[in-house]
C-alpha positions in Angstrom: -55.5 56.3 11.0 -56.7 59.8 9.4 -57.0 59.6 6.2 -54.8 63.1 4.4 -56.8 65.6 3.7 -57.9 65.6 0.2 -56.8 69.2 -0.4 -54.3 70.4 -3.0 -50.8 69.2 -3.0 -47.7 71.2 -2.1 -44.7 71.3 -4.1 -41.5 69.3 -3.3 -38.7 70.8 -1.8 -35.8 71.0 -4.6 -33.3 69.4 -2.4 -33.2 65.5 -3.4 -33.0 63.1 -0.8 -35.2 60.9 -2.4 -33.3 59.1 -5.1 -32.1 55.7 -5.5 -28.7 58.4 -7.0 -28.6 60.7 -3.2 -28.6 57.0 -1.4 -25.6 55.5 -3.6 -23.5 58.9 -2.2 -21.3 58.7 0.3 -22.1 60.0 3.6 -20.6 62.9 3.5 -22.3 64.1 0.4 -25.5 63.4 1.4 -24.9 65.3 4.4 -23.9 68.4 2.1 -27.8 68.2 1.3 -28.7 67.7 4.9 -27.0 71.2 5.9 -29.1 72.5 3.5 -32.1 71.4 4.7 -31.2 72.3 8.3 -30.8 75.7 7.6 -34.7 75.6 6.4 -37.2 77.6 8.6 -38.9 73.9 9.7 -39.2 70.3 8.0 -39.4 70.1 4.1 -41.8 68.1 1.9 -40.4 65.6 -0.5 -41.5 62.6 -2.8 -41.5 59.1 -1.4 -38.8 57.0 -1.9 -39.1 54.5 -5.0 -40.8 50.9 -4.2 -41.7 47.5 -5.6 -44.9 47.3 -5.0 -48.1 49.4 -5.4 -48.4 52.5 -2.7 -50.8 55.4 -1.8 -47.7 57.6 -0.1 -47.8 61.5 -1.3 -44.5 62.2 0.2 -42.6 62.6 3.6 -41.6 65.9 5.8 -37.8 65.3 6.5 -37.0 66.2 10.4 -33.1 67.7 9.9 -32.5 69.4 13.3 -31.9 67.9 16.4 -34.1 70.0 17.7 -37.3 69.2 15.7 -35.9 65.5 15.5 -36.0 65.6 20.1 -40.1 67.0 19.7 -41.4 64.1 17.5 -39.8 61.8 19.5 -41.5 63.2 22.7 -45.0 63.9 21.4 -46.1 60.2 20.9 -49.6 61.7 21.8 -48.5 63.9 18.0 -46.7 61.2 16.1 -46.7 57.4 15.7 -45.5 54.3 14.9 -48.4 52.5 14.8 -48.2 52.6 10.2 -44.3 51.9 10.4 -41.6 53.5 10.7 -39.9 53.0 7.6 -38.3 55.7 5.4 -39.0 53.6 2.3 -42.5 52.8 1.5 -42.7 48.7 3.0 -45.8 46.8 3.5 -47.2 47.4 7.9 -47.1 43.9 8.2 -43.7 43.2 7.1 -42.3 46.6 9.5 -44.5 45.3 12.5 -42.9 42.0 12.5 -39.5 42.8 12.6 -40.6 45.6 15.0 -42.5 44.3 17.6 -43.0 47.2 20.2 -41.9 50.1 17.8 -45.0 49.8 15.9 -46.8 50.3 18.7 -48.2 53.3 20.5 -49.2 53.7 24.3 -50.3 52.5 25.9 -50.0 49.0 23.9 -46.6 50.2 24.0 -46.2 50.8 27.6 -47.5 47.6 28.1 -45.3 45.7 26.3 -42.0 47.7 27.0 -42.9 46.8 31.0 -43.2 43.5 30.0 -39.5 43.2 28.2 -37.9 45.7 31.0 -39.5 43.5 33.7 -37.3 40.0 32.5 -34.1 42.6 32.7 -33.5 42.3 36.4 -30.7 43.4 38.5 -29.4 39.5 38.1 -29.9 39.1 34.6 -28.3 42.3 33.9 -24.8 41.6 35.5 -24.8 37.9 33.5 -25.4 39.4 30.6 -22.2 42.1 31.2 -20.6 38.5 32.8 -21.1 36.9 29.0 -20.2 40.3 27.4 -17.0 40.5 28.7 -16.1 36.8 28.1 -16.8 36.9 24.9 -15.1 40.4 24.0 -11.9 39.0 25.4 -12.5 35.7 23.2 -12.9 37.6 20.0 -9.9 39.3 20.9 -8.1 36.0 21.9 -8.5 34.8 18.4 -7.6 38.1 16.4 -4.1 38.1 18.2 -1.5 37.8 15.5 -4.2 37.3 12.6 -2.3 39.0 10.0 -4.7 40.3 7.5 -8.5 39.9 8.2 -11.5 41.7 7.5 -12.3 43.4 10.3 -15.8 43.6 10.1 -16.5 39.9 9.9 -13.5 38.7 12.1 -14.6 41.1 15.2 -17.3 43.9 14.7 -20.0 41.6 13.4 -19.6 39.0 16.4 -19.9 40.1 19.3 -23.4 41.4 19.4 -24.4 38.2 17.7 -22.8 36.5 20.7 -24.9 38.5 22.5 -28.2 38.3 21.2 -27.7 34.7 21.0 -26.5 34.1 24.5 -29.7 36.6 25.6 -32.4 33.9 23.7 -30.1 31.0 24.4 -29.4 30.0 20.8 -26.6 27.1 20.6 -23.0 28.3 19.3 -23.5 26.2 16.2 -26.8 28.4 15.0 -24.8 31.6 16.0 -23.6 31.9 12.4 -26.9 31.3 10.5 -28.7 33.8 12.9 -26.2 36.4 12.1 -26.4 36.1 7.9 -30.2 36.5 8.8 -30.1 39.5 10.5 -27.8 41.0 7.8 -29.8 40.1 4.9 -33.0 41.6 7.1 -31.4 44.8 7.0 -29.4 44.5 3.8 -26.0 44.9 5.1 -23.9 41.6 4.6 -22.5 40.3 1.2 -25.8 37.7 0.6 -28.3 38.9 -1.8 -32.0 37.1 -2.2 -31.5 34.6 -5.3 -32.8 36.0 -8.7 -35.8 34.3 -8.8 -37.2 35.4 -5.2 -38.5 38.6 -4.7 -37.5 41.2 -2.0 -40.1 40.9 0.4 -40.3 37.2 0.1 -36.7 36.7 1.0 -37.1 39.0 3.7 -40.4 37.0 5.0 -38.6 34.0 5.0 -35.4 35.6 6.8 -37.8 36.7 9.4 -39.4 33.3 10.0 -35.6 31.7 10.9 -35.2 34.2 13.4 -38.5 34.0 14.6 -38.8 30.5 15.1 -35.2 29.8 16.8 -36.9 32.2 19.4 -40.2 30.2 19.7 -38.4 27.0 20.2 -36.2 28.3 23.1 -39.2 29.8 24.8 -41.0 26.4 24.6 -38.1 24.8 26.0 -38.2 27.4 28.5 -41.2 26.7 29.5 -41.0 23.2 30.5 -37.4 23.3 31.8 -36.9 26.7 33.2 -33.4 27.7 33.5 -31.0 30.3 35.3 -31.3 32.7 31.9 -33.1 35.9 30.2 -35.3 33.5 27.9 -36.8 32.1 31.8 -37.3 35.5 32.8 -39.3 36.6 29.4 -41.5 33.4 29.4 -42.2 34.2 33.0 -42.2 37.6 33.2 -45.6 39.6 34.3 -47.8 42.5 34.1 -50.9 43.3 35.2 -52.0 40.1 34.1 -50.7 39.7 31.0 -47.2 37.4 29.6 -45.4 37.3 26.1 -46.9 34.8 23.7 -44.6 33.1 21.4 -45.5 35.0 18.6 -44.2 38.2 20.8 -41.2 36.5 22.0 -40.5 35.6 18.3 -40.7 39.4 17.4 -39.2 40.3 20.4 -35.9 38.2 18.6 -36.6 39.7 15.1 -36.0 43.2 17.0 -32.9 41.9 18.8 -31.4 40.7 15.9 -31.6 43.4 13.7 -31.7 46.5 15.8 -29.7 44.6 18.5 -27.0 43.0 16.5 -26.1 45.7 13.0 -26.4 48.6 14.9 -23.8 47.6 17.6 -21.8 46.4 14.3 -21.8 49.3 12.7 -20.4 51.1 15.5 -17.9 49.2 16.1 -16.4 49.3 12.6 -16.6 53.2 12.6 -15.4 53.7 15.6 -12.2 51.3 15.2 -11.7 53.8 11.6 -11.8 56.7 12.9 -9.4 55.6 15.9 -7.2 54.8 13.3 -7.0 58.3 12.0 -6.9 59.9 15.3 -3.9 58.4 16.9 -4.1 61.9 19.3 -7.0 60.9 20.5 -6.6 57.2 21.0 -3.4 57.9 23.2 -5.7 60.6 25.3 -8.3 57.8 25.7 -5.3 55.0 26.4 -4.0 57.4 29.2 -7.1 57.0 31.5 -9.3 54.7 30.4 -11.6 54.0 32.9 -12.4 57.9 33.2 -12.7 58.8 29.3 -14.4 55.5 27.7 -17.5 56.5 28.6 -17.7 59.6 26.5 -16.1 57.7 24.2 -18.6 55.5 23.5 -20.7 58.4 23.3 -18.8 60.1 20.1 -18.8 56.3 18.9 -22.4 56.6 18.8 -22.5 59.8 17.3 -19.9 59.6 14.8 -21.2 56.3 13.3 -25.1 56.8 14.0 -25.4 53.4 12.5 -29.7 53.8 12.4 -30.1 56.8 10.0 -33.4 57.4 10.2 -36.8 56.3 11.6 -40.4 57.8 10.4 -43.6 58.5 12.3 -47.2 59.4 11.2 -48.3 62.6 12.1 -51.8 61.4 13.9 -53.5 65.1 13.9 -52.8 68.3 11.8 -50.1 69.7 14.1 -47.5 72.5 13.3 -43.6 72.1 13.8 -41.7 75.8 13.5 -44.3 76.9 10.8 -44.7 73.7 8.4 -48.1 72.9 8.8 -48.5 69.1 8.9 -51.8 67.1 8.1 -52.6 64.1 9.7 -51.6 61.0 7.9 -48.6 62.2 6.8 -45.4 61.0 7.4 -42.4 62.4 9.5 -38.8 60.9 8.8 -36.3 62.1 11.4 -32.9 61.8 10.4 -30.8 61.0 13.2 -27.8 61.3 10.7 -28.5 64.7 10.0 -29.4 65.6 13.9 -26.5 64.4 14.9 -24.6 66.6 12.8 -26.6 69.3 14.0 -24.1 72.7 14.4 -26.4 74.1 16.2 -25.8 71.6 19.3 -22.6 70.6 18.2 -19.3 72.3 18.0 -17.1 71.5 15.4 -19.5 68.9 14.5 -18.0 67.1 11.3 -15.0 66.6 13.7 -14.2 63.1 15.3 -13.9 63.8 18.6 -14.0 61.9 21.5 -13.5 64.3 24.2 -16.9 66.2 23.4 -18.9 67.0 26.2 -21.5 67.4 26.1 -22.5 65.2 23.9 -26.3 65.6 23.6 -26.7 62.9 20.6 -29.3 61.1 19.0 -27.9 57.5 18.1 -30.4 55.8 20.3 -33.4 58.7 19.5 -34.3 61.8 20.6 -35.8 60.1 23.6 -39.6 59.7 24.5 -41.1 56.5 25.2 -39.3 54.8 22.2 -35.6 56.0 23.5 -34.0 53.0 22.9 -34.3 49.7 25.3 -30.9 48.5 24.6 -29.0 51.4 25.1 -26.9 49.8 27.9 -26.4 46.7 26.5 -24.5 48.5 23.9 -22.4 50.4 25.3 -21.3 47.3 27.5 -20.6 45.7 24.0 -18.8 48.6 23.0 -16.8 49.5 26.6 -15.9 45.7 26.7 -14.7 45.3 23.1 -12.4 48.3 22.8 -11.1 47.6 26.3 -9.6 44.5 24.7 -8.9 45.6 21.4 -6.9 48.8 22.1 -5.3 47.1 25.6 -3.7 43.7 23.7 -3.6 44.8 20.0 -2.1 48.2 20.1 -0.1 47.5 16.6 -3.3 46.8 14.8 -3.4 48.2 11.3 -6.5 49.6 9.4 -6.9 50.3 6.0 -9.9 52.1 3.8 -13.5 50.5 4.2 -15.9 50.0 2.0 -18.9 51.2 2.1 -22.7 49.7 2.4 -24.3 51.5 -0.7 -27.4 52.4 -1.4 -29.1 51.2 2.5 -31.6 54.0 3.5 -31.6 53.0 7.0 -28.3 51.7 7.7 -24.8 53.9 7.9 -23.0 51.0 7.3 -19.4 49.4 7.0 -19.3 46.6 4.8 -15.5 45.6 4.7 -13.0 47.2 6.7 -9.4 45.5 6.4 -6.8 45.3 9.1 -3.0 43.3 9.7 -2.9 42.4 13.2 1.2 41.7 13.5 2.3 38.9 15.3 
């Protein structure tokens, strides 16, 4: 990687949306400052975020328009992944091993993606929507006449842990510990590291669970090949080359945080702002099978659970007269694209008969557009098809907010009274 230009530094753009103070806002406020920034001739300069440890980082350029956030992502040849993609400043090693293949440009990349896609077949595919289903209508089965849970933990939180885990093959009775994992990877769920243990050490160690419930599957695999995806990984082929265990166990770091909180997240937002939209719920109730899918599609947008991902810029290239040197780094915020109002009418509005609905919640496309695009959506199609159809009396009250996550839009609480 280039090396920035030893040349004299540029100021900071006045608009914070560095400090630990802009992340403990709510999302609306800091959105207040995104406006601002989108209304800028091109990408603005600003500090790096504050860290634990010792970094060389000058500062980031903050992508804010849909449109400059839909060029990064499709100029890999421009902008990569290969340092991270972390808006905070993290250690490589710790982003490329709960990364896998997003730390990687082509075509290592394309390799690997082929790899992943190729164990996805037609077969696998319809079991996995077989299992989603099940499981949606189990979750369900056991929130009928709950009386007062948290929604979040009851429902939103399990079925894409169901799903991951039923994708690897982990047994029921690990489901639970794999979950906590993946939250505390991303920071998201109610367990903090212990006082004595630092950050990156409890999220090493996180890491390693989920890592090495992968690696003992795959071995299993192996021996005693089986009608599931984990066979098709272990076996899967291209030109020449397979997964080794230490890529299958980052392949299961990726599923269970990108794959697991992200779906999560959605799920709680999207059940809130139903809620508040009874209008829109009975338009949605009246022809389901016609309307869900853009539905899902202002889900995604509404909640854009991921926030943000960063590149490094990997020549001195221009984007609408910023002038960027190589080296640095590009954050594109999907939550700010995604409120774009430039590309979206009305776009502070819940509203799930937009269309279009052009929106970024699974990137602004290129070769890192997100793998498991489909596999949400069957989480998300499959869930509220069995929330909405069997608990139509379900109440929801005020949630409670993830604070402070830089990466994650997240629900932390959300409480509900399912009537009997």
């Amino acid at each position: 990687m280039t090396d920035v230009s030893p040349v004299e530094a540029r100021p900071y753009h006045d608009v914070d949306i560095s400090s630990p103070e802009f992340w403990l806002r709510t999302f609306d406020e800091r959105e207040r400052s995104f406006a601002q920034l989108r209304r800028e001739p091109g990408p603005t300069w600003h500090p790096p975020l504050q860290a634990d440890f010792p970094h060389t980082e000058q500062g980031f350029w903050a992508a804010t328009t849909h449109e400059d956030i839909v060029h990064i992502s499709k100029h890999a040849d421009l902008f990569s992944t290969a340092e991270g993609v972390s808006l905070s400043p993290l250690p490589k090693e710790a982003q490329a091993a709960v990364s896998f293949f997003l730390t990687m440009d082509p075509p290592e990349h394309t390799l690997y993606r082929k790899l992943i896609s190729a164990a996805f077949t037609p077969r696998q595919v319809q079991r996995i929507q077989h299992l989603i289903e099940q499981n949606a209508r189990e979750i369900v089965d056991n929130l009928v006449g709950a009386g007062d849970v948290d929604f979040v933990s009851a429902c939103s939180s399990l079925l894409p842990m169901y799903t991951v885990s039923d994708m690897i093959g982990i047994a029921p009775g690990k489901r639970e510990d794999i979950r906590r994992a993946a939250e505390d990877v991303f920071g998201t769920g109610d367990k903090k590291p212990v006082i004595d243990e630092d950050t990156v050490t409890h999220l090493l160690s996180q890491l390693a669970l989920l890592r090495e419930a992968a690696i003992e599957i795959a071995d299993e695999r192996r021996a005693t090949p089986q009608e599931d995806l984990m066979t098709a990984i272990v076996q899967a082929e291209v030109d020449g080359h397979r997964l080794t265990n230490d890529q299958i166990g980052s392949f299961m770091l990726l599923l269970s945080t990108a794959g697991n909180d992200t779906t999560k997240q959605t799920t709680s937002h999207a059940m809130y702002a139903l809620s508040r939209h009874p209008d829109q719920l009975r338009w949605l109730l009246d022809d389901w099978d016609a309307r869900i899918g853009s539905a899902v599609d202002e889900f995604v947008r509404w909640g854009t659970p991921v926030m943000d991902f960063t590149r490094t810029a990997l020549v001195d290239t221009e984007i609408r007269g910023s002038k960027i040197r190589a080296g640095e780094k590009v954050a594109m915020f999907y939550c700010s694209g995604n409120r774009d109002e430039s590309v979206f009418t009305n776009p502070h509005t819940f509203d799930i008969t937009r269309n279009p609905n052009p929106h970024i919640g699974f990137g602004g496309g290129g070769v890192h557009f997100c793998l498991g695009s489909h596999v949400a959506k069957t989480q998300l199609r499959s869930l509220f098809k069995e929330l909405l159809l069997r608990l139509p009396n379900i109440e929801i009250g005020e949630p409670e907010w993830v604070q402070g996550n830089v990466f994650v839009h997240g629900v932390k609480h959300l409480p509900a009274h399912i009537p009997a």
